[in-house]
N, C-alpha and C positions, 0 to 999 in steps of 0.2 A: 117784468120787463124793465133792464135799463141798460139804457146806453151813455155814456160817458164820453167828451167828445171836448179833445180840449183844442188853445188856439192864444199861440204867443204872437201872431205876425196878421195883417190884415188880410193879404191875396188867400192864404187857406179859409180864413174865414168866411168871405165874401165868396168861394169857391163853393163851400159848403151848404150857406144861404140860396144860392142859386140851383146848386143837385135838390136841396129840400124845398124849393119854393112852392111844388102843386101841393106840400105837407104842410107847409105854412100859412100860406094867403088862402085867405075865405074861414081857418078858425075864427071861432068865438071865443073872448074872453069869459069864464065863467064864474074863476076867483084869482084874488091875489093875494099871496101868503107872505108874511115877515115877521121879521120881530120887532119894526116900528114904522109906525103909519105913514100914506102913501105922500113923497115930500118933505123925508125925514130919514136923514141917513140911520144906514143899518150895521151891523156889525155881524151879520150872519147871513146867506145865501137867502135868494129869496126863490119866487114858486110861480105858475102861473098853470089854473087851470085852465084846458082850453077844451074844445068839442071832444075833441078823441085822445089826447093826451096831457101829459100835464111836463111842465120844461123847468126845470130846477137851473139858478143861474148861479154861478159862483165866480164874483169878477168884484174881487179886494184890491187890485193893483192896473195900473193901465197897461194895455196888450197881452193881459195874462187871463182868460177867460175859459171857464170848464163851464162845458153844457151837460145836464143830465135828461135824458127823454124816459121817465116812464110815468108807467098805469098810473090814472089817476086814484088808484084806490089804494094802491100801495102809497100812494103819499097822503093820501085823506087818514088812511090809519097808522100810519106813522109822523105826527110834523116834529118828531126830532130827530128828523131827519138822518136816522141813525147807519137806515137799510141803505145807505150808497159809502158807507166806512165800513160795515159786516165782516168785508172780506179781503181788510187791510189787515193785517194782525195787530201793528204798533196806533189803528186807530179804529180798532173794533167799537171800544166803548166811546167816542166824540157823539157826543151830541148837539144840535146847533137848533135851539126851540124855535116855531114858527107860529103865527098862528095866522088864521082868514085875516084879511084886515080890508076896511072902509075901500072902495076904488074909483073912482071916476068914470073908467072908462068899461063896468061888466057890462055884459051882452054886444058890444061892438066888437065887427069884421075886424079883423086885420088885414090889410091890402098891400101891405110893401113894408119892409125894413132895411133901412140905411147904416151904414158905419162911416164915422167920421175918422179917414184917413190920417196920418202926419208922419214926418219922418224922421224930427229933431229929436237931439240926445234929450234923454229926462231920467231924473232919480227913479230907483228900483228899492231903496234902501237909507230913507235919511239916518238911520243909527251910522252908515259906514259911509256915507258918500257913493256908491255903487250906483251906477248908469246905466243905462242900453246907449248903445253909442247912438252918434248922427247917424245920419244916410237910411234907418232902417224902414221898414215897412211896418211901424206900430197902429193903433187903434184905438180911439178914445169911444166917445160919445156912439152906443146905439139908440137909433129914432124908428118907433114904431108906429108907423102910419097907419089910422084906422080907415074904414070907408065912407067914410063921413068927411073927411081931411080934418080930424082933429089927431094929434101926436102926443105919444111920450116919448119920455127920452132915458135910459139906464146906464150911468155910468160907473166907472171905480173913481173915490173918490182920491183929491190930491194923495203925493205918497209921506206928506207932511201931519194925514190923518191913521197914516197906517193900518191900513185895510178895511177900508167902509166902501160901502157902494150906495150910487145915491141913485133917485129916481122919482122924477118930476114931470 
């Protein structure tokens, strides 16, 4: 199983989070996979196992966010994360290594997740100067509240690192 689910603008997003929220709220965190420990920007997709599935997060750039939802065992037996390029042709062979890494927050609920709105123009591309104009409906910062009211927060990082995502 995967599903692939992507989200350049906030209202789909938030649209999305709310259709899946009785799939969301009350998982458990079981693991969390990267390729550098937790509080340490990454430079590859990261992972989250939870009760019933596991959520592959790909968010290098701000308001550009690809969700993956599958089997947690399909991603236990694969973390280079190969099987969601498979049946790309020009990216059959990518691979993007992960592994378990240290976490704070395993075995806690999730109870609510937020997105941090904004609508000002921002770089898309420091090589070229390239923008999302003002006015839009973009999306930085998600904060995932646990049930406990302790949070994290998973963002892309500036586009002045070009393409890292952090998460603290």
């Amino acid at each position: 199983m995967i599903k692939k689910y992507e989200f350049c603008n906030a209202k789909p997003l938030l649209l999305f989070l709310t259709q899946q929220r009785d799939k969301l709220i009350g998982q458990h965190i079981k693991n969390f996979y990267s390729s550098a420990p937790f509080g340490v920007m990454s430079d590859t997709d990261i992972a989250f196992e939870l009760d019933d599935y596991s959520i592959v997060i790909s968010y290098f750039f701000y308001s550009d966010l690809t969700l993956y939802i599958v089997d947690s065992q399909t991603l236990k037996d694969n973390l280079s994360l190969n099987f969601l390029y498979k049946d790309v042709p020009e990216s059959r062979n990518l691979v993007q290594w992960i592994s378990e890494e240290e976490f704070p927050f395993i075995g806690k609920e999730i109870s609510d997740i937020t997105i941090k709105r904004f609508s000002h123009e921002f770089e898309i591309n420091p090589a070229t100067g390239e923008t999302r104009p003002n006015g839009g409906d973009y999306f930085s910062v998600i904060t995932v509240i646990l049930s406990d009211g302790q949070e994290f927060h998973i963002c892309a990082a500036d586009t002045i690192c070009d393409g890292y995502v952090k998460i603290w």
